[in-house]
TIRO-2110 file (N, C-alpha, C; in Angstrom, 1 decimal):
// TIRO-2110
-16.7, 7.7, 28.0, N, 1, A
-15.4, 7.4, 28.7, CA, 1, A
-14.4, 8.5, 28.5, C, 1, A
-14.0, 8.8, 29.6, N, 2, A
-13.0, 9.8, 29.3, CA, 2, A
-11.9, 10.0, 28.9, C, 2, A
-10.8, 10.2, 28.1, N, 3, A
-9.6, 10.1, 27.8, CA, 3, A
-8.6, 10.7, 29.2, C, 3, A
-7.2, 10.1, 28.8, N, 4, A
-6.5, 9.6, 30.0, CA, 4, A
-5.7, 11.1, 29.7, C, 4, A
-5.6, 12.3, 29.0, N, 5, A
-5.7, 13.5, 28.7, CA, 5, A
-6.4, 14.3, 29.4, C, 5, A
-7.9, 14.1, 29.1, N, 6, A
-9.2, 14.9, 29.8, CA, 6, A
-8.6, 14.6, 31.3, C, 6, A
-8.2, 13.6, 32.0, N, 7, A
-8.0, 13.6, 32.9, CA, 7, A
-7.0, 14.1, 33.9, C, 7, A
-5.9, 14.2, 32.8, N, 8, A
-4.7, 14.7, 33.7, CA, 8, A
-4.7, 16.4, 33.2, C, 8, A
-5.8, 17.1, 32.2, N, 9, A
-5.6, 18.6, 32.2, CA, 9, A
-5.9, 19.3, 33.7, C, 9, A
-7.0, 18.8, 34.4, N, 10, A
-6.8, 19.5, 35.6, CA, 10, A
-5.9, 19.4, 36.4, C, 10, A
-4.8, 18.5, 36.7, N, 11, A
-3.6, 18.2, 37.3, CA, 11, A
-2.8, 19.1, 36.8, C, 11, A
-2.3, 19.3, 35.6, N, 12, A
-1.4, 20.0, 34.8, CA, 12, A
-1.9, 21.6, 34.9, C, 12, A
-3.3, 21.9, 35.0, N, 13, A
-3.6, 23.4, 35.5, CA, 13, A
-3.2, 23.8, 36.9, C, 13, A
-3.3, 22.5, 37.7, N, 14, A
-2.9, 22.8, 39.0, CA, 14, A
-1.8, 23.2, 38.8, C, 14, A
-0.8, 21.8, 38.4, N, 15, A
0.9, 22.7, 38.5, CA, 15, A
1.2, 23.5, 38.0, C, 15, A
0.4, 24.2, 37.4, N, 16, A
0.9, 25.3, 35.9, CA, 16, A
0.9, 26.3, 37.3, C, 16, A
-0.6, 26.5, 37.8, N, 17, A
-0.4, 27.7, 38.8, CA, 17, A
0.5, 27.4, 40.0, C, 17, A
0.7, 26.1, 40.6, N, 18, A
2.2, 26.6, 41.5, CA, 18, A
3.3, 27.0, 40.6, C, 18, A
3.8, 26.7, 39.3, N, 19, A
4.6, 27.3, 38.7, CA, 19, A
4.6, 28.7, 38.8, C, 19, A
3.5, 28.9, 38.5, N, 20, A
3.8, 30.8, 38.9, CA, 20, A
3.4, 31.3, 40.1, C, 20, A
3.3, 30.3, 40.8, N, 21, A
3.1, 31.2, 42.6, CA, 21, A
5.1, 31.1, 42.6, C, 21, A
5.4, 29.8, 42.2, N, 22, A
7.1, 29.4, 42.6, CA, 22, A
7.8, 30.7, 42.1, C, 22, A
7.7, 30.9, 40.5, N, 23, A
8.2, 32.0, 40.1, CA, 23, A
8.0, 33.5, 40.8, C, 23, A
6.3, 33.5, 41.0, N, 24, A
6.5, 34.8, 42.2, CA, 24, A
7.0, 34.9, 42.9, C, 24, A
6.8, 34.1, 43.6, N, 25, A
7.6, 33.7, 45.3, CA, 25, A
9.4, 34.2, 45.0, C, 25, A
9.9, 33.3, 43.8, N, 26, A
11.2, 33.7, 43.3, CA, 26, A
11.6, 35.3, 43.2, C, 26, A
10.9, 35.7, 42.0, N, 27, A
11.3, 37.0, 41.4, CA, 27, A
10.9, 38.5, 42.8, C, 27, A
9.7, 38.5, 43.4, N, 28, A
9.0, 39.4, 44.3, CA, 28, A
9.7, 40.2, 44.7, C, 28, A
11.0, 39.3, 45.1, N, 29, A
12.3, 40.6, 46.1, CA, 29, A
12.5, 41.9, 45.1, C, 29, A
13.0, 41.3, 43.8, N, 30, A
13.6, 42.2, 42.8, CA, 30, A
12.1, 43.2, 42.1, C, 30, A
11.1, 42.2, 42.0, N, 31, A
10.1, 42.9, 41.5, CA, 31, A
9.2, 44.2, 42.0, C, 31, A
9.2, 43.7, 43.8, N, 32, A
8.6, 44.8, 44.5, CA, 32, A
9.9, 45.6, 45.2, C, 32, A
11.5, 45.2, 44.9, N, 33, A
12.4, 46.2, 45.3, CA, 33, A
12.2, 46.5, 46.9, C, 33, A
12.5, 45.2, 47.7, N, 34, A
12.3, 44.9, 48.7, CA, 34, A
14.0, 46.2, 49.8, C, 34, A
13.5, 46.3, 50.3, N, 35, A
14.7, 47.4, 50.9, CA, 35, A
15.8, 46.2, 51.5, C, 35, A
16.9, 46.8, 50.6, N, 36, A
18.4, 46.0, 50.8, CA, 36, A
19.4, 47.1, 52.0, C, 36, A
19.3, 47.0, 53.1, N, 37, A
19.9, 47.8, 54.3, CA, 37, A
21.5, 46.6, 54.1, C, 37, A
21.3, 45.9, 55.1, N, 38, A
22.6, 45.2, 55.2, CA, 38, A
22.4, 43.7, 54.3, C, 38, A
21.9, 43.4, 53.0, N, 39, A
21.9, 42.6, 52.2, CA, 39, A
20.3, 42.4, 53.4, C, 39, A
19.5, 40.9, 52.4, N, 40, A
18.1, 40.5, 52.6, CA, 40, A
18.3, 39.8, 53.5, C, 40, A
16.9, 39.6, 54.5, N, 41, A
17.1, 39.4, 55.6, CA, 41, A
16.4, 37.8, 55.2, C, 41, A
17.0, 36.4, 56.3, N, 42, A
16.8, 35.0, 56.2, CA, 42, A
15.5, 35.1, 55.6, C, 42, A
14.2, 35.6, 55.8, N, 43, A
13.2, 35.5, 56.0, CA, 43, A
13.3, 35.7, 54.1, C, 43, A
13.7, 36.4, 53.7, N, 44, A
13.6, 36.8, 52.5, CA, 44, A
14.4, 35.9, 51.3, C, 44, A
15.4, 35.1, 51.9, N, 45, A
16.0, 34.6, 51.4, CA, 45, A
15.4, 33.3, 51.3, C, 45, A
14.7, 32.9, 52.4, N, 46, A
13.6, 31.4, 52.8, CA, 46, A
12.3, 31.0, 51.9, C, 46, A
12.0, 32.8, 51.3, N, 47, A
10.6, 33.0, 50.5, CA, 47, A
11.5, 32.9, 48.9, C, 47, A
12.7, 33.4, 48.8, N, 48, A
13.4, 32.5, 47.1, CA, 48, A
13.3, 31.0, 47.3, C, 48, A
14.3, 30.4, 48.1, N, 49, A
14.3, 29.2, 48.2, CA, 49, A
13.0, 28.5, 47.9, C, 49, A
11.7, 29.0, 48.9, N, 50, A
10.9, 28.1, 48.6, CA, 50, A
10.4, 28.4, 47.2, C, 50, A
10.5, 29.4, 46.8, N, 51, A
9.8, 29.6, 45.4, CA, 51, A
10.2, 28.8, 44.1, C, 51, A
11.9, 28.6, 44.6, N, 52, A
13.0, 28.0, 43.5, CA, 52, A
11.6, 26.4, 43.7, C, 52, A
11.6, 26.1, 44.7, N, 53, A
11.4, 24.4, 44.8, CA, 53, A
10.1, 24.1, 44.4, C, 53, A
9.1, 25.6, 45.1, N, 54, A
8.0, 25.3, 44.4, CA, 54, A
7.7, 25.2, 42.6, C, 54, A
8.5, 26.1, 42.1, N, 55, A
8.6, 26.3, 41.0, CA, 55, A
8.9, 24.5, 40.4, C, 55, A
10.3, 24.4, 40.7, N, 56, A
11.0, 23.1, 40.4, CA, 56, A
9.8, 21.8, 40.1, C, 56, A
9.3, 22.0, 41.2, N, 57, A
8.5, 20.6, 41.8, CA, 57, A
7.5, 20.6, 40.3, C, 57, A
7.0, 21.9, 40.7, N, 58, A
5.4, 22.2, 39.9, CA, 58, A
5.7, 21.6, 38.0, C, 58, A
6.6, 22.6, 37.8, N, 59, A
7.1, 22.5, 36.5, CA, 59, A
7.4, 20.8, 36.4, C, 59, A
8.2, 20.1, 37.1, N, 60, A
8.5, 18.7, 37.1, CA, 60, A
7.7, 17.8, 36.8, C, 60, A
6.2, 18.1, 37.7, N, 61, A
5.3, 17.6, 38.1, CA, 61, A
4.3, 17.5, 37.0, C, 61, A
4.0, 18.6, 36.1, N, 62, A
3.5, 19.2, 35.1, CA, 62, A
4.1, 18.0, 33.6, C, 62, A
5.2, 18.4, 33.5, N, 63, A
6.0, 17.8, 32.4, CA, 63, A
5.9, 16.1, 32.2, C, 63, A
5.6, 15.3, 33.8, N, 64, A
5.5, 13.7, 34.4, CA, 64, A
4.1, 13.7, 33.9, C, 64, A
3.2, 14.5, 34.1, N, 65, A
1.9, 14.0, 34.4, CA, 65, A
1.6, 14.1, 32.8, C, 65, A
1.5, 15.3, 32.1, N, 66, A
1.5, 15.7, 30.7, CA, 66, A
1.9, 14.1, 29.8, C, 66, A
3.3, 13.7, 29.9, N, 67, A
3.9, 13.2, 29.2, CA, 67, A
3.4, 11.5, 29.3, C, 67, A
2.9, 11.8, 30.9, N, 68, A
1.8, 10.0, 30.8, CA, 68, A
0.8, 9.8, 30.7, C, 68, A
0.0, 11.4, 30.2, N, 69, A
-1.3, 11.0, 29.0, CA, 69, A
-1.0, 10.8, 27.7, C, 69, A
-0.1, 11.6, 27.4, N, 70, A
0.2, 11.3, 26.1, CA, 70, A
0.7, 10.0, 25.4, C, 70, A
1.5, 9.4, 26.8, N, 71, A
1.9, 8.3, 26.6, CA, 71, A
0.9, 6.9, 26.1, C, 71, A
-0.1, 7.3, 27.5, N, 72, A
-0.8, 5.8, 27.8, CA, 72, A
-2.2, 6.6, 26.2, C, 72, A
-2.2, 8.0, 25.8, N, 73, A
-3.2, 8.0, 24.6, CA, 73, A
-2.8, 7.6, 23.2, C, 73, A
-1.5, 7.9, 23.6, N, 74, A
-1.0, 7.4, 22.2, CA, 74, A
-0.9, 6.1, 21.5, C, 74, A
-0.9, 5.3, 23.1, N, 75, A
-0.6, 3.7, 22.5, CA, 75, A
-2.0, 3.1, 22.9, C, 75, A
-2.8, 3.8, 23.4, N, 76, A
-4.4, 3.4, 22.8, CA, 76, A
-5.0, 3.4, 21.4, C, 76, A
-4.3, 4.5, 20.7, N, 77, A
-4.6, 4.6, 19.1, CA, 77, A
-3.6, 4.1, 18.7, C, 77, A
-2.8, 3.9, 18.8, N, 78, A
-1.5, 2.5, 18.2, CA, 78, A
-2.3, 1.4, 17.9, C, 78, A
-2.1, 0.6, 18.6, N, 79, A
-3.1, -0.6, 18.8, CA, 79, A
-4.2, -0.7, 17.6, C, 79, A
-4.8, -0.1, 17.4, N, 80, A
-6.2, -0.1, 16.8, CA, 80, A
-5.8, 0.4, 15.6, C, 80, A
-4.8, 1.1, 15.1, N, 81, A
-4.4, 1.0, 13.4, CA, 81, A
-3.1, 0.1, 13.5, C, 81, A
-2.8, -0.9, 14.0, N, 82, A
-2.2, -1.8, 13.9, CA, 82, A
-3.4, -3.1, 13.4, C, 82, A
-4.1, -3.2, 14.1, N, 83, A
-5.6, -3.9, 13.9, CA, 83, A
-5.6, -4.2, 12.5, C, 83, A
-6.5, -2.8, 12.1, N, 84, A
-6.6, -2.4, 11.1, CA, 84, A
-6.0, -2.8, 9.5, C, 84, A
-4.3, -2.6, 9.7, N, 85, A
-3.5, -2.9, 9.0, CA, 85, A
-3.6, -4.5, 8.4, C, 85, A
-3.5, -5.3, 10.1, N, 86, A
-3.4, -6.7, 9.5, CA, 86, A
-4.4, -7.2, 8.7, C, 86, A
-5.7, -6.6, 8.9, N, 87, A
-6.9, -7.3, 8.7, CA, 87, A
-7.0, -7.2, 6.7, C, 87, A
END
């Protein structure tokens, strides 16, 4: 049987890498020194935005999913040294 952990690590690998596509997407203007003529053109400004949201989401998404394995594993082994105790 698999633990409710084992199951959400490939979820949590997913969002890990849109976190860093978000952050590239973010940082790229400044990193590859994108040519600034009359300030960045919409197009360039539409590839931060989305980066900020991908980033946002991923990271969000990451931290939800993470925190309700840990959740529903933790109070699987609760249970069972409570058991224990009374007996």
């Amino acid at each position: 049987m698999r633990t409710e952990l084992s199951r959400a690590l490939p979820l949590v690998l997913i969002f890990a890498l849109g976190l860093g596509a978000g952050i590239w997407a973010f940082i790229s203007p400044w990193v590859l020194t994108y040519p600034v003529t009359n300030g960045w053109s919409s197009s360039v400004w539409s590839g931060i935005w989305v980066g900020v949201i991908v980033a946002g989401l991923s990271g969000a998404s990451a931290v939800v999913v993470l925190a309700r394995a840990l959740h529903i594993t933790l109070n699987r082994i609760q249970p069972a040294s409570r058991n224990q105790r009374e007996e």
